[in-house]
BAFI-3210 file (N, C-alpha, C; in Angstrom, 3 decimals, decimal comma, padded with zeros to 6 digits):
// residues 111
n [1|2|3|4|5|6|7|8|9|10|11|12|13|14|15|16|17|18|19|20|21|22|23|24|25|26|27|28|29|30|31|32|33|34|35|36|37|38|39|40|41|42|43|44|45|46|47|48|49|50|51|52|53|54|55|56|57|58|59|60|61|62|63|64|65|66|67|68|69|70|71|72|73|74|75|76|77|78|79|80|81|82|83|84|85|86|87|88|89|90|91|92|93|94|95|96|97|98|99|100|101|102|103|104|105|106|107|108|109|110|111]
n.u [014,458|011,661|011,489|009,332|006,847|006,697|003,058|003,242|003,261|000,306|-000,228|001,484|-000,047|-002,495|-001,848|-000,801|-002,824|-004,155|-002,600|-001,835|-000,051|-001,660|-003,524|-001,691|-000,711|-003,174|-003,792|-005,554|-004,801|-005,398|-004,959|-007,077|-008,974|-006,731|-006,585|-009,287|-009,470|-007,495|-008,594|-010,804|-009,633|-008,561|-011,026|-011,556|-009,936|-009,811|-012,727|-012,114|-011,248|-010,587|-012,393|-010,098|-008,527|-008,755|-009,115|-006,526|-005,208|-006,036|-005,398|-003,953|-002,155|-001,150|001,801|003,940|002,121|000,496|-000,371|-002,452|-003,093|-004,734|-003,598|-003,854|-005,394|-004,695|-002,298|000,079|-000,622|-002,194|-000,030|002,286|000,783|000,230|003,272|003,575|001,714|002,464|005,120|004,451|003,303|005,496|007,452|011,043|011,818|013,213|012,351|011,802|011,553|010,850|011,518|011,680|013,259|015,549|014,578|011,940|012,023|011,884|010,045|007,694|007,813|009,219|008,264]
n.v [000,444|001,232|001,658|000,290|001,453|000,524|-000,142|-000,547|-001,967|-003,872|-003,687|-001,428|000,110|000,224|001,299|003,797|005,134|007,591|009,291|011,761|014,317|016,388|015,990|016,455|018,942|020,226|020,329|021,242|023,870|024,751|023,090|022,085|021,018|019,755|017,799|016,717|015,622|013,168|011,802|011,145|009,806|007,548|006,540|005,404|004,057|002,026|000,869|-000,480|-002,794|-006,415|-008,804|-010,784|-008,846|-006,193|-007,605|-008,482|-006,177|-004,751|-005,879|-005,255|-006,589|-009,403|-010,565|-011,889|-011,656|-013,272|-014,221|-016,303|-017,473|-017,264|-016,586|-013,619|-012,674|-010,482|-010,114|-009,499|-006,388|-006,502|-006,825|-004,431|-002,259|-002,710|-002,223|000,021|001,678|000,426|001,544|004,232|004,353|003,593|005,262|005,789|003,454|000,478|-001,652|-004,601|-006,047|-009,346|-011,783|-015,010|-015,141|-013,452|-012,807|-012,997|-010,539|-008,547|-008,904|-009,661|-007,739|-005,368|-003,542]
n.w [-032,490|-030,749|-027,332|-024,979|-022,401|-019,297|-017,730|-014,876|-012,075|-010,711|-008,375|-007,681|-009,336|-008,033|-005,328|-005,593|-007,603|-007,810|-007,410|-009,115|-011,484|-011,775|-009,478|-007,502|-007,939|-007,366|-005,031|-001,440|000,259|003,205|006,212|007,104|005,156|003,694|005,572|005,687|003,055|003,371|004,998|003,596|001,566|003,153|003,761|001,307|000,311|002,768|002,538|-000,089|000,812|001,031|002,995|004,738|004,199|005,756|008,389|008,508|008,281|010,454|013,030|015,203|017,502|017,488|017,407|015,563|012,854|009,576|006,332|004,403|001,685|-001,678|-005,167|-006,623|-004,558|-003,086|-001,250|-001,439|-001,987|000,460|002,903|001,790|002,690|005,426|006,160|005,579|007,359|010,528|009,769|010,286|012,396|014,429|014,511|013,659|014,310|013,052|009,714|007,946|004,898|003,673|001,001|-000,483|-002,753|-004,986|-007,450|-006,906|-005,422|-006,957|-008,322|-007,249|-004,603|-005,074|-007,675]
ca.u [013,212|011,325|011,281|007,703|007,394|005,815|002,867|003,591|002,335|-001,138|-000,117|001,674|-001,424|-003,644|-001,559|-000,603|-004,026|-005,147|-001,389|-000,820|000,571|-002,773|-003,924|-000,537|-000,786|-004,242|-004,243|-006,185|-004,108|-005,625|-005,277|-008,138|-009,213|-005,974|-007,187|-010,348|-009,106|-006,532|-009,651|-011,602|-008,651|-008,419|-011,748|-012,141|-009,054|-010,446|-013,811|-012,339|-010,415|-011,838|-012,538|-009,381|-007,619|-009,295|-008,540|-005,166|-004,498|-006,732|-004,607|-001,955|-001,620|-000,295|003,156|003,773|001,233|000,689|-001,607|-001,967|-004,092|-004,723|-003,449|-004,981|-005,930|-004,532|-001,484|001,094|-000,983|-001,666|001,736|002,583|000,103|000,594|004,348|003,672|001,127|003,470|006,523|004,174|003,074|006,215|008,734|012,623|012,406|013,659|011,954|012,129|010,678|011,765|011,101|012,843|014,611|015,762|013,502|010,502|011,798|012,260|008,767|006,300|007,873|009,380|007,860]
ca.v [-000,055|002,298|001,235|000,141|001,645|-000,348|000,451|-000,794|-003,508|-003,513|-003,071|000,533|001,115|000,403|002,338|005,488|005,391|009,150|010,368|012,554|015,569|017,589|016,069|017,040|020,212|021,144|019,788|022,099|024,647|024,617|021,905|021,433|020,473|018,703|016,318|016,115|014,808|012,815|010,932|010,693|008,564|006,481|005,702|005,060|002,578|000,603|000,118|-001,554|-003,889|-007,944|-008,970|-010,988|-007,638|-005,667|-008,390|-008,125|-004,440|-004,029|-006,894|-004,911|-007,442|-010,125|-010,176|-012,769|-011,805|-013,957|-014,146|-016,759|-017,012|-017,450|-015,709|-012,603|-012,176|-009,031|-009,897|-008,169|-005,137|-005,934|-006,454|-003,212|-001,328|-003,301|-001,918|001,652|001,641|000,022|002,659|005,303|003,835|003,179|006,309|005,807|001,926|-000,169|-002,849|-004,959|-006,734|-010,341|-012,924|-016,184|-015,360|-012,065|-012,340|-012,538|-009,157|-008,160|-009,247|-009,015|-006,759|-004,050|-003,430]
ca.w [-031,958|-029,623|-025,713|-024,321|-021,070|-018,821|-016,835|-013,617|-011,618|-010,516|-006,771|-007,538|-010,026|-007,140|-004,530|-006,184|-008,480|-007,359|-007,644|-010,659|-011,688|-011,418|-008,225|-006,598|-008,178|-007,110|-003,647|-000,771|001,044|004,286|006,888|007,847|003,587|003,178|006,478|005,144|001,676|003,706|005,380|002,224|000,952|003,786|003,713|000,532|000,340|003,579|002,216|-001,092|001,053|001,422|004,864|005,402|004,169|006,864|009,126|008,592|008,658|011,987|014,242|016,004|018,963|016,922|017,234|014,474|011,844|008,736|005,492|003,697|000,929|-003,144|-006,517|-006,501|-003,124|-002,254|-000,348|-001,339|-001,476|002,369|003,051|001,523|003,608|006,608|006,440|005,935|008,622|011,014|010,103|010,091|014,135|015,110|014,037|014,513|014,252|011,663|009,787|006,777|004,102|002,807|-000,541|-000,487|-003,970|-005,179|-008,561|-006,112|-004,642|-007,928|-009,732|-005,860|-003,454|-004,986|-008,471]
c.u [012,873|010,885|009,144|007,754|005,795|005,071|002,398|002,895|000,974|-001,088|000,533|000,393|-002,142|-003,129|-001,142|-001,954|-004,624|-004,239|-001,702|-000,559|-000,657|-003,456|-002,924|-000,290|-001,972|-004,526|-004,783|-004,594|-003,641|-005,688|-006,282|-008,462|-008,083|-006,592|-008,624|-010,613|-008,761|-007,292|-010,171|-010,702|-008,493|-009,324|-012,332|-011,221|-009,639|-011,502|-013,672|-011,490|-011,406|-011,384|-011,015|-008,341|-007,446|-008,948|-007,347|-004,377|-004,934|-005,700|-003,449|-001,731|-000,989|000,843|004,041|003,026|001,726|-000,259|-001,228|-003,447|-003,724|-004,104|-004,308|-005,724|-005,436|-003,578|-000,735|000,658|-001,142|-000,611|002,005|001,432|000,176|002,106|004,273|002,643|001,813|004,809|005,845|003,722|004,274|007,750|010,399|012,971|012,000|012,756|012,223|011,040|011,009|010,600|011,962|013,445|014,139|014,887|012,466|010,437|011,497|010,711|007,838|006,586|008,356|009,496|008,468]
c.v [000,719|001,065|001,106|000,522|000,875|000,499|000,384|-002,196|-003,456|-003,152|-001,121|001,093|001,290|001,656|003,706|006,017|006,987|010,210|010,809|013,965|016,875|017,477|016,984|018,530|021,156|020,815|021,213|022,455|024,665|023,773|021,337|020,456|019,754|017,456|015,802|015,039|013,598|011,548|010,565|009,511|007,552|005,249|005,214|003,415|001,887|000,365|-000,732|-002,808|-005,624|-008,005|-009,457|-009,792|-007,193|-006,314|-008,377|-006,757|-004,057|-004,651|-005,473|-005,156|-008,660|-009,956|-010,782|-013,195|-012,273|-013,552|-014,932|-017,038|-017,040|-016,499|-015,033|-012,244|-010,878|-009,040|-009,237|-006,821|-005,078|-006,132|-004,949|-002,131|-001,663|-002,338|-000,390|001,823|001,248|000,892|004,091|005,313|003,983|004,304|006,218|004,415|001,003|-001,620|-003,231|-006,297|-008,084|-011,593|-013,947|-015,742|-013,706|-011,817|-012,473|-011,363|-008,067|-008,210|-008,519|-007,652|-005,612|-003,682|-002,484]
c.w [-030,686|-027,835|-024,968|-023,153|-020,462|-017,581|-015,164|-012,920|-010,825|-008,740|-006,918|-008,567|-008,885|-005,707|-004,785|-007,326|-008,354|-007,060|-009,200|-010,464|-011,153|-010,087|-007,043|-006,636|-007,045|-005,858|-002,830|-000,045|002,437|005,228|007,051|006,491|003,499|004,574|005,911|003,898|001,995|004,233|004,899|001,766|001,740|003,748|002,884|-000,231|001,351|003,132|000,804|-000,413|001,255|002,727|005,291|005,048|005,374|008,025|009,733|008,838|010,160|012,893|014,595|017,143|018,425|016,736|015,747|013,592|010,358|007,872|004,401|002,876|-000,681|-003,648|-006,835|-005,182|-002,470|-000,977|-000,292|-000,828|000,371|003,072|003,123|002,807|004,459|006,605|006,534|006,904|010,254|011,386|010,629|012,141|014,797|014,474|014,921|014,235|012,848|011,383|008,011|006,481|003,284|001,638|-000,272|-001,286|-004,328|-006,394|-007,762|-005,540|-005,678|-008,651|-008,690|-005,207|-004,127|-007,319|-009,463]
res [x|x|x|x|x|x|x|x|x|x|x|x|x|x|x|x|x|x|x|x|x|x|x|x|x|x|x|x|x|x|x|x|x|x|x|x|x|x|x|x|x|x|x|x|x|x|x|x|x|x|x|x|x|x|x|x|x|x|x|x|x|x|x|x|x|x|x|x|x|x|x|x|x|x|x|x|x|x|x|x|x|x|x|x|x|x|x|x|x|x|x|x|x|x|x|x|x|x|x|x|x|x|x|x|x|x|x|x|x|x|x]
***
């Protein structure tokens, strides 16, 4: 019986969506065109975000930020971008990511 491969969970569809083989291939050369791209992508992920997304990714005076919120709301995903934004701010220092139960790390957080 042949293996179904699965195709991922809609948070790595949505965050790697504009990876593939030919984008990575054909990327621009020149700095200046890879920043330009680099900005295109940014701003084309913050403008699909919902307000309390946006909300949430902008705060960085909250020391003890939260989000709480429905099925389907787009937490995880801001989670996930909240954290690489965060490591990508803060180089050298350690941080982490927790689920009450290991099948929640297993199904939400790490896909």
């Amino acid at each position: 019986m042949p293996l179904k491969r699965s195709s991922g969970s809609i948070l790595s569809q949505t965050l790697f969506k504009d990876l593939s083989l030919s984008s990575l291939v054909s990327q621009p050369t020149d700095a200046e065109s890879k920043e330009k791209l680099a900005e295109y992508k940014r701003r084309q992920r913050y403008e699909s975000l919902l307000v309390h997304q946006k909300k949430f990714l902008e705060d960085t005076t909250t020391r003890h930020l939260g989000l709480v919120a429905g099925f389907g709301a787009g937490k995880s995903y801001s989670l996930t971008v909240k954290m690489l934004q965060l490591a990508l701010d803060n180089p050298g220092c350690t941080g982490i990511a927790l689920e009450p139960t290991y099948t929640m790390i297993s199904d939400i957080l790490a896909p």
